[in-house]
VOGU-3710 file (C-alpha; in Angstrom, 3 decimals, decimal comma):
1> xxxxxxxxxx> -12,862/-10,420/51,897  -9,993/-11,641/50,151  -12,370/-13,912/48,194  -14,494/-10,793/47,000  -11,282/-9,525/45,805  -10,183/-11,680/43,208  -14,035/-12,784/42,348  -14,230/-9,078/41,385  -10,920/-9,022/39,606  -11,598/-12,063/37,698
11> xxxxxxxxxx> -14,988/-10,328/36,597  -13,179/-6,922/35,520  -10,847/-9,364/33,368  -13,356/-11,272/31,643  -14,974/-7,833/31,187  -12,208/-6,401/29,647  -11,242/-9,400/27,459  -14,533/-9,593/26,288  -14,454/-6,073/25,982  -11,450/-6,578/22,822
21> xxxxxxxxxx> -12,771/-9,391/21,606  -15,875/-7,886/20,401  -13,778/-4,738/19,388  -11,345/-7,706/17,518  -14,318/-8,899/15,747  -16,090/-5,701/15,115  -12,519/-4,636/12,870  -12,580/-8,033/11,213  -15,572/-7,185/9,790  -15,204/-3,872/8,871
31> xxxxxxxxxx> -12,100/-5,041/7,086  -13,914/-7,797/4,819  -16,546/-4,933/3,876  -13,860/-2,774/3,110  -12,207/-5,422/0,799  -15,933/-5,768/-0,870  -16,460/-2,434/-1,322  -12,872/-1,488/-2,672  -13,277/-4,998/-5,248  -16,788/-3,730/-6,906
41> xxxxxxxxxx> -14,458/-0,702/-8,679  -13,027/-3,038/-10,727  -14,285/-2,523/-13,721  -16,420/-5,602/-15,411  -15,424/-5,091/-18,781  -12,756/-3,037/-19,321  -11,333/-1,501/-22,394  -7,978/-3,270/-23,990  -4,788/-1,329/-24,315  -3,333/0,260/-27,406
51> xxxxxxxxxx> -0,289/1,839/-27,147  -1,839/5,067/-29,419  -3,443/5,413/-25,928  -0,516/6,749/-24,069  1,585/8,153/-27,708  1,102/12,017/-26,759  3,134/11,396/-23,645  6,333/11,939/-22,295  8,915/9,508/-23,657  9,808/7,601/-20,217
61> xxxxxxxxxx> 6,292/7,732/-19,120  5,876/6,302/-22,855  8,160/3,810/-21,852  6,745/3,073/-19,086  3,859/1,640/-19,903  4,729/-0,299/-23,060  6,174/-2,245/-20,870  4,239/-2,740/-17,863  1,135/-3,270/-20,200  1,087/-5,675/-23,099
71> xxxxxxxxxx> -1,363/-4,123/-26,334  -4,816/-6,129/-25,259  -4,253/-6,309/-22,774  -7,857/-5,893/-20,708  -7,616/-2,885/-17,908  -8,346/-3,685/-14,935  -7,495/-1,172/-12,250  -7,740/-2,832/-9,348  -5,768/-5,861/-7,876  -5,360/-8,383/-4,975
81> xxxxxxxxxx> -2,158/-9,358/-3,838  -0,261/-11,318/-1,177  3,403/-11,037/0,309  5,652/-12,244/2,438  8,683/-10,204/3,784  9,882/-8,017/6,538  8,729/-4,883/8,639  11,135/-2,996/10,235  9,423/-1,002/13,128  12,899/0,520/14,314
91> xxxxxxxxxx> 15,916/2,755/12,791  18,297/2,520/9,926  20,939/1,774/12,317  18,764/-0,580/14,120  15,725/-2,198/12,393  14,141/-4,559/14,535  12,381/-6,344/11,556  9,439/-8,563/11,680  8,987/-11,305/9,912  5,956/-10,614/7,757
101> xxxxxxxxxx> 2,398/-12,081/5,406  0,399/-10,030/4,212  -2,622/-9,699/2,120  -3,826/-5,988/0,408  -6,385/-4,937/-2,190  -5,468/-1,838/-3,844  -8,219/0,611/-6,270  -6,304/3,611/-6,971  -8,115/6,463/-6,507  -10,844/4,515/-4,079
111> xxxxxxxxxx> -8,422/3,032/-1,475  -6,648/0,414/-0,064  -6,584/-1,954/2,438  -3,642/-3,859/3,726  -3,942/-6,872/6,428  -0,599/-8,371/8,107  0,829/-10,479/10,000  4,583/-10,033/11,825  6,083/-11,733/14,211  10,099/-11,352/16,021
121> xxxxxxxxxx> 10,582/-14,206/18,746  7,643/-14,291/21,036  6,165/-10,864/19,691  3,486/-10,988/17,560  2,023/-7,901/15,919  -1,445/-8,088/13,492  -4,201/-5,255/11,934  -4,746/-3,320/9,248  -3,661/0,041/7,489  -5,805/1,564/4,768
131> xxxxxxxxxx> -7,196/5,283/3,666  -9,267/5,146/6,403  -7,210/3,720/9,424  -3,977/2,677/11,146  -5,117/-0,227/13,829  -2,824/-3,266/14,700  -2,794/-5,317/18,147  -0,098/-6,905/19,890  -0,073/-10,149/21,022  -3,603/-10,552/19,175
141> xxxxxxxxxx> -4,890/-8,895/22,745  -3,709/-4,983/23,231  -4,637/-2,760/20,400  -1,771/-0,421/19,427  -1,084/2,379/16,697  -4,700/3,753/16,452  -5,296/6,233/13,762  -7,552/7,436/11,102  -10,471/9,635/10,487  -8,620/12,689/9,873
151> xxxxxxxxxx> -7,271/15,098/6,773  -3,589/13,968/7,355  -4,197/10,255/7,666  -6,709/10,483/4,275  -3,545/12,122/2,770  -0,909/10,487/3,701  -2,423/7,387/3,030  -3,083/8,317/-0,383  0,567/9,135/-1,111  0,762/5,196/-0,757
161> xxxxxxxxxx> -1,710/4,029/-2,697  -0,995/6,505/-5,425  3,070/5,246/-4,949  1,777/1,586/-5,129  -0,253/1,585/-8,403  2,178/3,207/-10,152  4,392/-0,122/-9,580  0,976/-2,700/-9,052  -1,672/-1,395/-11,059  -0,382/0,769/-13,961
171> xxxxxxxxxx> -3,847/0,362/-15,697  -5,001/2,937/-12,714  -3,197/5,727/-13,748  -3,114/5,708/-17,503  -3,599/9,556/-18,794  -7,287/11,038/-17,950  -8,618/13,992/-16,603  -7,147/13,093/-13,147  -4,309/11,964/-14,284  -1,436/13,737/-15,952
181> xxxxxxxxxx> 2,059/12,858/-16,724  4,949/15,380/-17,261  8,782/14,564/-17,673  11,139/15,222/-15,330  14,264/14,015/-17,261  15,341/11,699/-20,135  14,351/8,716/-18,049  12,120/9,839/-15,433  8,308/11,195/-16,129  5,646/11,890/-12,979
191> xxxxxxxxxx> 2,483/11,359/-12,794  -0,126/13,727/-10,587  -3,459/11,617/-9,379  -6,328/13,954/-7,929  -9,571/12,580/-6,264  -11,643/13,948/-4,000  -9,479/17,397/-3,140  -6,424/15,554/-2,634  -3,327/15,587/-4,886  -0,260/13,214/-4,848
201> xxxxxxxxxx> 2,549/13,483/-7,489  5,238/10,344/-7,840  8,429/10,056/-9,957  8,958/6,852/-12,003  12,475/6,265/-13,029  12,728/3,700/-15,683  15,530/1,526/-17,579  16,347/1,783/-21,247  13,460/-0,741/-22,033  10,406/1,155/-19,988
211> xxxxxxxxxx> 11,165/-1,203/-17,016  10,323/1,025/-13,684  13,288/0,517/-11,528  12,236/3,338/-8,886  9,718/5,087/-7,278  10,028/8,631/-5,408  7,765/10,849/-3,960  6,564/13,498/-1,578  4,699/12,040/1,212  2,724/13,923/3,976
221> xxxxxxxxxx> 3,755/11,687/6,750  4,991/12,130/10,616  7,086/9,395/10,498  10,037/11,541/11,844  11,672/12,314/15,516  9,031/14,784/16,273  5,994/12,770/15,138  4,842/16,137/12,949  3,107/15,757/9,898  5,010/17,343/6,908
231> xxxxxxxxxx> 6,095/16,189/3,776  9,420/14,166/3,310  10,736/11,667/0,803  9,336/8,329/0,509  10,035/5,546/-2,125  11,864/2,288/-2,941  13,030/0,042/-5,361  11,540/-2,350/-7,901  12,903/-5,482/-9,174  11,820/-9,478/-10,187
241> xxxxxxxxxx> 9,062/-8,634/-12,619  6,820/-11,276/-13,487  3,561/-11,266/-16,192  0,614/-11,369/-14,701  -2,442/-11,327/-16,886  -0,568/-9,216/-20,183  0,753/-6,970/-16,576  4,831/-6,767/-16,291  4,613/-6,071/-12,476  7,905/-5,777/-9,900
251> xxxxxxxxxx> 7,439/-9,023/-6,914  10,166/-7,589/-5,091  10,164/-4,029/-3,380  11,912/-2,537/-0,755  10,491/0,793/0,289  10,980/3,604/3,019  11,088/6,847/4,450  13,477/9,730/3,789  14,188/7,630/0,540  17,346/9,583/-1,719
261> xxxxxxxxxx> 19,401/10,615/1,270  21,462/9,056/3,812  18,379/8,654/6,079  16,454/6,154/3,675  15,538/3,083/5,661  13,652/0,374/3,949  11,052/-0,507/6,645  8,934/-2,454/4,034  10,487/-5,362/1,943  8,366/-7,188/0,183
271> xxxxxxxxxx> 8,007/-10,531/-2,065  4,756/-10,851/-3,820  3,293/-14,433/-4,262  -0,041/-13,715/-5,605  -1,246/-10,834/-7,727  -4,608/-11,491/-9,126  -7,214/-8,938/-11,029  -9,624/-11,628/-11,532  -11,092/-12,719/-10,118  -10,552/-10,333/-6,923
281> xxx> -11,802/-12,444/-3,887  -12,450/-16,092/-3,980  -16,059/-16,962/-4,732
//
């Protein structure tokens, strides 16, 4: 009897394991289409940039982008990047932060995806976050924080992305008919992006020379002590820029919720080792 037992048990294990294995793999894949899919809106042969193309705005949004875009530079409005850092999954007063890698595509207004890697001690924590879902495992065995498929994850998620290409790929929101500029004082313009019925509006603060030094925003997120969906102040801060193809582009950010008031906690700090428009994945 005893023997039936554990024969059984061992079979509802392997069952089981098997069970997230295939689920493992199944997301693996799903994440290299999504990285395929987001690359082909790159444009192939983008226009170059003149600075007559942004002389009707705002002076700091002016600003701005003479210096996060040199003139001729080509356009391209989507990159591929890789970081190392820490992830704090705890409190201001409190952290806990991960050691971090990470690798992320980014096409603002498409999407984003964002692969990492943390680990603390013995823990280990891995997954994904993009516009269309929140799933990480621990341990590389349990699957934890599953989300997506629904109207507050799709907006929330694109107060990120919206956040990030202000800072990663300025190219992306240049003035169009989705994207408008206004100032909000002598060195601060924002930008609203619209795609797809959704609307996200950031604040760039910049220096005396067009350098962005912040980022600020409304984001719809429930990252607060009653895990309800509302919006609240996210941003960060921008620092060791670097050229990357005729791109001035920060490779050091620290970013978090409740960001202007003495609840800001930078959960995300990042240092960027790779940004590359070109080409996006290896071939």
């Amino acid at each position: 009897m005893l023997e039936l037992i554990l024969l059984c048990f061992l079979l509802l294990l392997l069952s089981v394991s098997g069970g997230l294995a295939a689920l493992r793999f199944a997301e693996r894949r799903s994440e290299a289409r999504a990285v395929c899919e987001l690359a082909k809106a790159q444009p192939r042969d983008p226009a170059r940039f003149d600075p007559a193309m942004v002389s009707h705005l705002p002076e700091p949004a002016r600003r701005y982008f003479l210096y996060t875009i040199k003139p001729g530079t080509r356009l391209f409005t989507v990159a591929s990047l890789t970081m190392t850092g820490k992830f704090g999954m705890g409190s201001r007063d409190k952290p806990d932060y991960l050691t971090m890698s990470a690798r992320q595509i980014l096409s603002m207004p498409t999407g984003f995806l964002w692969a990492m890697n943390a680990r603390r001690g013995l823990m280990r924590i891995s997954g994904s976050d993009s516009d269309r879902w929140t799933r990480f495992w621990l341990m590389g065995l349990l699957p934890v924080a599953r989300m997506g498929g629904t109207a507050d994850h799709a907006l929330s998620a694109f107060g990120r992305y919206v956040g990030e290409a202000v800072f990663w790929t300025p190219a992306a929101v240049l003035p169009g008919p989705n994207v408008q500029w206004e100032l909000v004082d002598v060195d601060t313009a924002r930008v609203t992006v619209r795609h797809q019925g959704l609307s996200q509006s950031v604040d760039v603060t910049v220096a005396p020379d067009g350098q962005p030094m912040q980022v600020r925003f409304d984001r719809w997120s429930n990252a607060n002590p009653e895990r309800s969906y509302r919006w609240q102040p996210f941003g960060g801060y921008l620092s060791a820029f670097r050229e990357v193809e005729g791109f001035r582009l920060p490779h050091h950010v620290e970013a978090g919720n409740f960001f202007g008031t003495d609840r800001y906690f930078p959960f995300f700090v990042a240092d960027v080792r790779e940004i590359r428009f070109h080409p996006l994945i290896d071939e």
